[in-house]
N, C-alpha and C positions, 0 to 999 in steps of 0.2 A: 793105134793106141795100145799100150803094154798097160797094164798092172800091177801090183804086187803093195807085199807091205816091207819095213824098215822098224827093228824095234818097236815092234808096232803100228806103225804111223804108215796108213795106207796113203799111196800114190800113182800117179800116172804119167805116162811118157807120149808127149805127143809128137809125131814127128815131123819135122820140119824141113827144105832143103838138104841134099847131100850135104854132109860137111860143115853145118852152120852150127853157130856156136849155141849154147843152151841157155835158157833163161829158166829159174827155179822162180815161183811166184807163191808166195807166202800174204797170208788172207789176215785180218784182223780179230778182235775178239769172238766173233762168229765160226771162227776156226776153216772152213770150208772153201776147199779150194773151188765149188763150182761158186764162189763168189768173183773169181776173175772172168765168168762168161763172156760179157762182155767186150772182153779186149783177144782173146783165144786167135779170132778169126784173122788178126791183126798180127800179133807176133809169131805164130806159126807159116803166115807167109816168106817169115825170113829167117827163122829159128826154132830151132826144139825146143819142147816149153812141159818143164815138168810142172806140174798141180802136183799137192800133199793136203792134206786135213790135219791140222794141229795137233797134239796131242790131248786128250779129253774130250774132243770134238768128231763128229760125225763119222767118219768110215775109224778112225784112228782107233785106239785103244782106248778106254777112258783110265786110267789109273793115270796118275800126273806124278812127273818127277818131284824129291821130298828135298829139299825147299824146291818150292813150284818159282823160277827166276823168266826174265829174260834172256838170260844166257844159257840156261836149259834147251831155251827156245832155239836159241841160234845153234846150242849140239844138232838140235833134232832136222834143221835142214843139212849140218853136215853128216848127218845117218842114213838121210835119205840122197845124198849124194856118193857118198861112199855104195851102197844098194846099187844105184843107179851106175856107177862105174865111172863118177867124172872126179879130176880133179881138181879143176877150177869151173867158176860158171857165174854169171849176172844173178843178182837176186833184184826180186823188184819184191817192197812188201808196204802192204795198207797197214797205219798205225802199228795195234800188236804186233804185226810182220815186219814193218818197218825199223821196229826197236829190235827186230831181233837182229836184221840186215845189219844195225850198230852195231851190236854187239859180237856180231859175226867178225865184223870188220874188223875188231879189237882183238878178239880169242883167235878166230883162225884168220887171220889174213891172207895167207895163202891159196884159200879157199874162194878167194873172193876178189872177180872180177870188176866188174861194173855195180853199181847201186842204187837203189831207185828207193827212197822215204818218202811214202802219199799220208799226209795225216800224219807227220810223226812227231818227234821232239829230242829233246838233247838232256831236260831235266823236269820234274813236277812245275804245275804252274795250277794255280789257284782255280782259272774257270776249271780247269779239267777234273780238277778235285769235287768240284761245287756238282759238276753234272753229273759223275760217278757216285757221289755223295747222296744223289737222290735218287739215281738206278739200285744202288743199295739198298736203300728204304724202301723200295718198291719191289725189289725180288724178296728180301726179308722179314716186310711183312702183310705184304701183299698174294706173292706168290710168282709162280714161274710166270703165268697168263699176262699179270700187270706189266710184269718186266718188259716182258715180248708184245703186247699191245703200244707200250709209248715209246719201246725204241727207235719206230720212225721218225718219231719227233726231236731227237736228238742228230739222227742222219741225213734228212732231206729237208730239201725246200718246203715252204706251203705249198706253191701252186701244184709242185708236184706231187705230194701226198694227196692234195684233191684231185689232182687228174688221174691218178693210179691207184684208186680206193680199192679196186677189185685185186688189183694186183696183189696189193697190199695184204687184204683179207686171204687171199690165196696160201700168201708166203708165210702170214703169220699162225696159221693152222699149221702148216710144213714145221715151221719152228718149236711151235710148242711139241708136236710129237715127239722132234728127237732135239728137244732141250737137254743139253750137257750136262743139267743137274746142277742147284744150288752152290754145293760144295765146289766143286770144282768152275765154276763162273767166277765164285767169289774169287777163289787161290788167281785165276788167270787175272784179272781184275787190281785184285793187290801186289803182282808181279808188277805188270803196267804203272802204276801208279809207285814204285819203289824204284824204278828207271830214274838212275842220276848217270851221264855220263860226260855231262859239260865243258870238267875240268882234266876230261882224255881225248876231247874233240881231234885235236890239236894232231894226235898220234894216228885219226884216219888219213891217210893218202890216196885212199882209190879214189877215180871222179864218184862222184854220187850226185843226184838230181836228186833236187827235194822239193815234191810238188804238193799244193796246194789248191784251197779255194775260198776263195776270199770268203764269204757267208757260210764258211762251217761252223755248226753250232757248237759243236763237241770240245772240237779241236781247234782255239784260234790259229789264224795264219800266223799272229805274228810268232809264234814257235816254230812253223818252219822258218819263216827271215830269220831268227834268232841262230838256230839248227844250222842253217847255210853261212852264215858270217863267222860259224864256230870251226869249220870245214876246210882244211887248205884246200882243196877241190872240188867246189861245189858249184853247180849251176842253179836257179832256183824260177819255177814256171807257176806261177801265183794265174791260177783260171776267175773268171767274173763271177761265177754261180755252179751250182750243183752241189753245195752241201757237203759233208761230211763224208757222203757217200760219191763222188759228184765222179769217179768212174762207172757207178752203172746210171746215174739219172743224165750226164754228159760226157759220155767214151771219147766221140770223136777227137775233141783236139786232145783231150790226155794222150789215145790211141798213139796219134799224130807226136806228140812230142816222146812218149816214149819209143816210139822203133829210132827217131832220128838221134836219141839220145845213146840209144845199143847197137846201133848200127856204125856208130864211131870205129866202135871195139869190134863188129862184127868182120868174119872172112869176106 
């Protein structure tokens, strides 16, 4: 594994087979690329797999681009692509990640291979509003702690919040330490929630997979069905359970559907 930063924006190269094609993986609001842990073990057996940390987030830089967008977001994987020496590559990305992958797909196409939308959507939709709505109220005026103690409750199942209480207690001390900071939560947050790209759907042409899970609370599924019927090339893998989160609380068949999904395209 290599190093380095991009504009800022720290990354890593892991390496994969001679010759195999790359996979960038772009993490959600949480920003952190070691929220793909998870799945690593899985796609490095058949691909390069770069990680990055958002901008604002974790190893990154914290200063955010002025207006803080979406399509900020999607420059910043072609910065860390450009760093990194490719010029074409799959992106696979959870929600915030996801919308950048759109956006990618729209601004640079060129750039962009394969594409993978977990948790994502095509335009605002009311629940999303509704739950954002009260994480708001809860970081502003409650405080960073509030925010980061109920966010599991937005991400995961019950039964597995109660079977992973420790875990839980563990991660959620991790988080508040290197909490992003108000300001910059908010800016990422109202970027997300300003994503309209419905009536450009039409102009993606790469395959894209637009995976889901039926009982996410955050994010309903039917925004990806929405998402994938807007898609002239989309596949769409709708899982039973796991939440919001439901690549770290159920990797497996995600795992499973996304190599046979990149492996299409792969050498």
């Amino acid at each position: 594994m290599i190093s380095g930063t991009a504009d800022g924006l720290y990354y890593e190269v892991h390496d994969g087979p001679a010759g195999a094609a790359t996979v960038i993986l772009s993490a959600g609001l949480g920003g952190s690329g070691a929220f793909w842990a998870p799945q690593m073990a899985a796609l490095t057996a058949r691909f390069q797999v770069v990680l990055y940390d958002h901008r604002g987030t974790a190893g990154s830089v914290r200063a955010l681009t002025a207006p803080h967008t979406v399509a900020a977001m999607a420059d910043d994987i072609v910065a860390v692509m450009v760093a990194v020496g490719l010029a074409k590559a799959h992106v696979v990305g959870h929600a915030a990640g996801g919308l950048a992958g759109l956006a990618m797909a729209l601004n640079h196409p060129d750039r962009l291979d394969r594409l993978v939308v977990v948790n994502g959507w095509a335009a605002p939709d009311p629940h999303i509003q509704r739950c954002f709505d009260t994480r708001i109220s809860l970081l502003n005026d409650s405080g960073p702690e509030a925010y980061i103690h109920a966010q599991p409750l937005f991400l995961y199942p019950a039964n597995w919040i109660s079977q992973n209480h420790a875990r839980l207690e563990a991660e959620e001390a991790h988080h508040i330490a290197g909490f992003q900071g108000r300001e910059t939560m908010l800016a990422r947050i109202n970027a997300v929630l300003a994503f309209d790209i419905e009536a450009r759907l039409g102009e993606i042409a790469h395959p894209v997979l637009v995976s889901a899970s039926a009982d996410d609370m955050l994010v309903p599924a039917l925004c990806s069905q929405r998402l994938a019927r807007g898609l002239a090339n989309a596949s769409l893998d709708i899982v039973p359970w796991g939440g919001h989160g439901f690549t770290v609380t159920a990797p497996d068949p995600f795992n499973v559907a996304l190599v046979a999904f990149l492996s299409d395209a792969a050498p």
